[in-house]
C-alpha positions as a Markdown table, in Angstrom:
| # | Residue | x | y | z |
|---|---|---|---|---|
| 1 | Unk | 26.1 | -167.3 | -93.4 |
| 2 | Unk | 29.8 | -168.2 | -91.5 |
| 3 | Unk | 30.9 | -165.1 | -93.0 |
| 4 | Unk | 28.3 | -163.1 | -91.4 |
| 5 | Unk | 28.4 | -164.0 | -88.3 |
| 6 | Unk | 32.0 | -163.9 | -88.2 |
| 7 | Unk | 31.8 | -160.4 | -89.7 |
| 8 | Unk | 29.2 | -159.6 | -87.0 |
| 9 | Unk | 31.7 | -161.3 | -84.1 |
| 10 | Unk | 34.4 | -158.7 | -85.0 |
| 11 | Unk | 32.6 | -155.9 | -85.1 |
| 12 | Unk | 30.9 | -156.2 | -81.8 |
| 13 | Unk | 34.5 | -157.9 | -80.7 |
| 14 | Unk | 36.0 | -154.4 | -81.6 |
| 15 | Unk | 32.8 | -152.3 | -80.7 |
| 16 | Unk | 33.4 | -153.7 | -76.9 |
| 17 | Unk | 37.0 | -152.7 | -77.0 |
| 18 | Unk | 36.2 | -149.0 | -78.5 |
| 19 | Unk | 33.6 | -148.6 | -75.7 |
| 20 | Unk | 29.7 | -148.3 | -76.5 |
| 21 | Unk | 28.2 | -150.5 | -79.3 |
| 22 | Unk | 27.5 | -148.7 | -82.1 |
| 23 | Unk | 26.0 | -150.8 | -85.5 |
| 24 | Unk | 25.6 | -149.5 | -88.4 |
| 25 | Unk | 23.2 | -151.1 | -91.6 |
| 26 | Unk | 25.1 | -149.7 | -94.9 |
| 27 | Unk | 22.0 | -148.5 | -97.5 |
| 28 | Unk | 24.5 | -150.9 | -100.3 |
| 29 | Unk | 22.8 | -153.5 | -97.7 |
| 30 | Unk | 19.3 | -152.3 | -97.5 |
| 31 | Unk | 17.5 | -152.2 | -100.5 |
| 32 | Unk | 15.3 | -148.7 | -100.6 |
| 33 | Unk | 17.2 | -147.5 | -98.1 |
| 34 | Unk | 18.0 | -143.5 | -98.6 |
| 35 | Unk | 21.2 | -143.7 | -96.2 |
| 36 | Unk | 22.6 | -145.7 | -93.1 |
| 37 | Unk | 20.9 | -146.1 | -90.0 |
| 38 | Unk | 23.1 | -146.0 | -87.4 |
| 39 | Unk | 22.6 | -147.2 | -83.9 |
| 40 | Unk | 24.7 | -147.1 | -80.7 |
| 41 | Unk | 24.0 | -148.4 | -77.4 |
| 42 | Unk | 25.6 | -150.0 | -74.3 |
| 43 | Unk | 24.3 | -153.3 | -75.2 |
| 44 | Unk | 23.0 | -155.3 | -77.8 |
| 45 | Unk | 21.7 | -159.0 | -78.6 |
| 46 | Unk | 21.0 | -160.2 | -82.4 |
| 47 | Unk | 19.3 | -162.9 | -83.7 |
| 48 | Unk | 20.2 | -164.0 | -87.5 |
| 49 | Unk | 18.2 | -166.4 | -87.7 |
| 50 | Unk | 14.9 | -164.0 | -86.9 |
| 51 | Unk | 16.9 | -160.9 | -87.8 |
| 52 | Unk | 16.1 | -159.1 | -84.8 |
| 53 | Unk | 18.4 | -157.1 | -82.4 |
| 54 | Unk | 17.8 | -155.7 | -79.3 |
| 55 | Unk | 19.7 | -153.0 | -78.1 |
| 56 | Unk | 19.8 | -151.3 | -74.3 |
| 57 | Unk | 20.9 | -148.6 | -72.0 |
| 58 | Unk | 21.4 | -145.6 | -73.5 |
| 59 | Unk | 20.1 | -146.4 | -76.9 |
| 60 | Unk | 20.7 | -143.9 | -79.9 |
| 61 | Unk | 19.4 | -144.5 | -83.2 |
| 62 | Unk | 19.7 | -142.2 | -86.2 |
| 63 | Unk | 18.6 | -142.2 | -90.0 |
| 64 | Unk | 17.7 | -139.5 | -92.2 |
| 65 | Unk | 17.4 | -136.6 | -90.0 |
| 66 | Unk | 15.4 | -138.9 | -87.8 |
| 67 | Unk | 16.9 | -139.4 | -84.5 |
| 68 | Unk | 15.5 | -141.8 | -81.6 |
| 69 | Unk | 17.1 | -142.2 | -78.0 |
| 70 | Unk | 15.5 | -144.4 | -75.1 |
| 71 | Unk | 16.8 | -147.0 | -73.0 |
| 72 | Unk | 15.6 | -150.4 | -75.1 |
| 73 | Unk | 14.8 | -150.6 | -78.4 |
| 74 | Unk | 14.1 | -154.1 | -80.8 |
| 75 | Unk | 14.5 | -153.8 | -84.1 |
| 76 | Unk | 13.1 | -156.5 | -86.6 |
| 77 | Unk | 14.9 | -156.4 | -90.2 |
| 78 | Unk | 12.1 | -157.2 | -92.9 |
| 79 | Unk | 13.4 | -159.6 | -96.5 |
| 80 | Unk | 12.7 | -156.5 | -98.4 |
| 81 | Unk | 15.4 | -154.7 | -96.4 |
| 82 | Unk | 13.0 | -152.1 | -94.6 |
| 83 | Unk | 12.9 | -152.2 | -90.6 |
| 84 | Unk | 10.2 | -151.4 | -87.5 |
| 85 | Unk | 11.4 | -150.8 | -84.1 |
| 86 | Unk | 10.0 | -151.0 | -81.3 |
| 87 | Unk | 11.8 | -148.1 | -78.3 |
| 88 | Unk | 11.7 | -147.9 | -74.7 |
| 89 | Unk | 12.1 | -145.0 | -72.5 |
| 90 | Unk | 11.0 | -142.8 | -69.9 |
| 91 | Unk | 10.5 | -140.8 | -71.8 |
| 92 | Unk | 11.6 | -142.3 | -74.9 |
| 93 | Unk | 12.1 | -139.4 | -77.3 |
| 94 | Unk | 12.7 | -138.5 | -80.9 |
| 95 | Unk | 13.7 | -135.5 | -83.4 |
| 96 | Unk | 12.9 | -135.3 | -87.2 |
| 97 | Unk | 14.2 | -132.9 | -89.2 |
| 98 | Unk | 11.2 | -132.7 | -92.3 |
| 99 | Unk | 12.4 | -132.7 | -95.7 |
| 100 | Unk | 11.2 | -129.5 | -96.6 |
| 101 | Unk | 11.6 | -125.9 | -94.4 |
| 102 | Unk | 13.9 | -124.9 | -91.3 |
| 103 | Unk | 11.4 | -126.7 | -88.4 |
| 104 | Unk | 11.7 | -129.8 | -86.4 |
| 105 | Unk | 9.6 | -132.2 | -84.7 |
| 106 | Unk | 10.0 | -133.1 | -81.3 |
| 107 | Unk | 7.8 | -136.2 | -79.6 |
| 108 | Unk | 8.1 | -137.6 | -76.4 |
| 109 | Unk | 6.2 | -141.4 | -74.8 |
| 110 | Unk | 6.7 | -144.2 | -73.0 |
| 111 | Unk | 7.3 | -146.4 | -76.2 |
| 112 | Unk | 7.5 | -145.7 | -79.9 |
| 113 | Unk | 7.1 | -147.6 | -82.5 |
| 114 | Unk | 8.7 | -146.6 | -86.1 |
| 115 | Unk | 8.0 | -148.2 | -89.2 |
| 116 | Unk | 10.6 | -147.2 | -91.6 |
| 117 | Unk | 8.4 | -148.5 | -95.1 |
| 118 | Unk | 5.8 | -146.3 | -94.2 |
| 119 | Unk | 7.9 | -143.5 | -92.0 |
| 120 | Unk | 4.9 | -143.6 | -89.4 |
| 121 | Unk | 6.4 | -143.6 | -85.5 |
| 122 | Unk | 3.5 | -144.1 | -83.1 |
| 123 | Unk | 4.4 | -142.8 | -79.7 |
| 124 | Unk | 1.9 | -144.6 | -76.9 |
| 125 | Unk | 1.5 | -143.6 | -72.9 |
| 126 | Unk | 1.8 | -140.1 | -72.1 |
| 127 | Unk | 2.7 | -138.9 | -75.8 |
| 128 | Unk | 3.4 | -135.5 | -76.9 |
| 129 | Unk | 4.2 | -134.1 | -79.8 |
| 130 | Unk | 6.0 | -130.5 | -80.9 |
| 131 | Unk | 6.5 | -128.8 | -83.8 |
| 132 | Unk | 8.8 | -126.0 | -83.9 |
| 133 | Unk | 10.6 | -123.2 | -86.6 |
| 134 | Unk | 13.8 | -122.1 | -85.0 |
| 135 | Unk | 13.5 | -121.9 | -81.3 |
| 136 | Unk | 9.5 | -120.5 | -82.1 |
| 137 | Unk | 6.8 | -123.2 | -81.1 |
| 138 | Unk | 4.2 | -124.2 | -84.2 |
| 139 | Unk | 1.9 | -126.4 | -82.0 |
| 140 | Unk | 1.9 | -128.9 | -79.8 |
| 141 | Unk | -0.4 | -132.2 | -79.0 |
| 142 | Unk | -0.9 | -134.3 | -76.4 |
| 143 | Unk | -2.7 | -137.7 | -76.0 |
| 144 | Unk | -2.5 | -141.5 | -74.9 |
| 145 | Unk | -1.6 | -142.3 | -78.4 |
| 146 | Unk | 0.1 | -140.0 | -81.3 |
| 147 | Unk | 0.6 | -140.8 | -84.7 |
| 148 | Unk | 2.9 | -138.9 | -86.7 |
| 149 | Unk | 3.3 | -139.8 | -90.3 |
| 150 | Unk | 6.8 | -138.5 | -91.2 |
| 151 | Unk | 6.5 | -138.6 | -95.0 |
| 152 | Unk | 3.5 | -136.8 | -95.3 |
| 153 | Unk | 3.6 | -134.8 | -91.8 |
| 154 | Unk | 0.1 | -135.2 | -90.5 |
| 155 | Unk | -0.6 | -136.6 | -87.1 |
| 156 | Unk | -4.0 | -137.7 | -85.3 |
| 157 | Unk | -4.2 | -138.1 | -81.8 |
| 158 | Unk | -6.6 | -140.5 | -79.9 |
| 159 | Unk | -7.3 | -140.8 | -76.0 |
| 160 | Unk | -8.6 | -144.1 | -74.2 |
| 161 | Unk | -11.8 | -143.6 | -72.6 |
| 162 | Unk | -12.1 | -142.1 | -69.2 |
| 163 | Unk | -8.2 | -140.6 | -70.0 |
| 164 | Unk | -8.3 | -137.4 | -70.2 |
| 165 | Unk | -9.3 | -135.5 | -73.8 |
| 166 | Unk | -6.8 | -134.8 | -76.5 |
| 167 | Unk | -5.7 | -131.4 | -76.1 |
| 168 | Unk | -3.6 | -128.6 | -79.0 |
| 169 | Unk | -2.1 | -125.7 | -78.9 |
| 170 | Unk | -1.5 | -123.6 | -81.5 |
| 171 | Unk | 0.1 | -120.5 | -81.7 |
| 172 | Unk | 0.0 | -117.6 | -84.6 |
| 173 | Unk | 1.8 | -118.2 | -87.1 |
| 174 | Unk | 4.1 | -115.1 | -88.6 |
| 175 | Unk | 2.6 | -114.1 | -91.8 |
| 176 | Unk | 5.6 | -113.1 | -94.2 |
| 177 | Unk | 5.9 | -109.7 | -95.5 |
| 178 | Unk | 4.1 | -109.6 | -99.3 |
| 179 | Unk | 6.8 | -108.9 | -102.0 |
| 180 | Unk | 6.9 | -105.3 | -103.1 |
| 181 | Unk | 3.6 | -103.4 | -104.7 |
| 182 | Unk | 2.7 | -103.5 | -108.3 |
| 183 | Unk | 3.6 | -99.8 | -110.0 |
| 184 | Unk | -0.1 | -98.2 | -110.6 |
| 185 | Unk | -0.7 | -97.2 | -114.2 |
């Protein structure tokens, strides 16, 4: 524990010299982990004994072609290694880069919230959501509250009462050209 905490002294001793905080949770460290988060920010505050830090102004956070940015965000450390956060902006943003194809998804709220056992980020208060191939827009939703499950990409959206409605767009999608014609006999 003395260890730790010294280890955790020099680092931020040395991230204050180097300029913004940056921290960085090695996957050896997190159990299930598939690489390390890292997560840079003008401040921070960490708890051991609740293992939770809070980092703000000009918060960055990235992990597996998921990158967040806002101006606070808390971030709670679970026994089994996995993590939620809790972001901050106006708007607070983020960018996730799916596993499979060439597109990206692009959200934007008020405050997010990310769940990194079950890869679901919840974006509240004025949230929207993008998805994009290249620079071409997909679709796009809008709502009081989004919920974007990153592992399986599916989203629902849901409006408070007397809000406004849910609204999508969606555009064509480019079919792809068939492969070439079987030779008649």
């Amino acid at each position: 524990m003395t260890i730790r905490l010294f280890t955790i002294a020099l680092l931020m001793l040395a991230a204050a010299a180097a300029g913004p905080l940056t921290a960085v949770w090695a996957a050896e460290q997190r159990p299930g982990a598939k690489s390390a988060t890292r997560i840079q920010s003008e401040q921070l505050q960490h708890d051991d004994q609740r293992q939770v830090t809070v980092f703000s102004g000009n918060v960055s956070l990235v992990r597996d072609g998921l990158t967040l940015h806002g101006y606070r965000l808390e971030l709670s450390q679970r026994a089994d290694g996995s993590s939620t956060a809790i972001l901050l902006g106006r708007p607070a943003r983020f960018t996730q880069l799916p596993r499979a194809g060439s597109g990206e998804v692009v959200g934007r709220s008020n405050r997010m919230e990310f769940d990194s056992r079950t890869e679901v980020i919840v974006l509240q208060d004025n949230a929207q959501l993008r998805r994009t191939e290249g620079e071409r827009l997909l679709d796009e939703v809008v709502g009081d509250r989004i919920t974007y499950n990153s592992a399986a990409q599916t989203y629902a959206v849901q409006t408070e009462p007397g809000q406004g409605r849910a609204q999508m767009t969606l555009l064509p999608r480019v079919s792809k050209p068939a492969g070439p014609a079987a030779p008649e006999q």
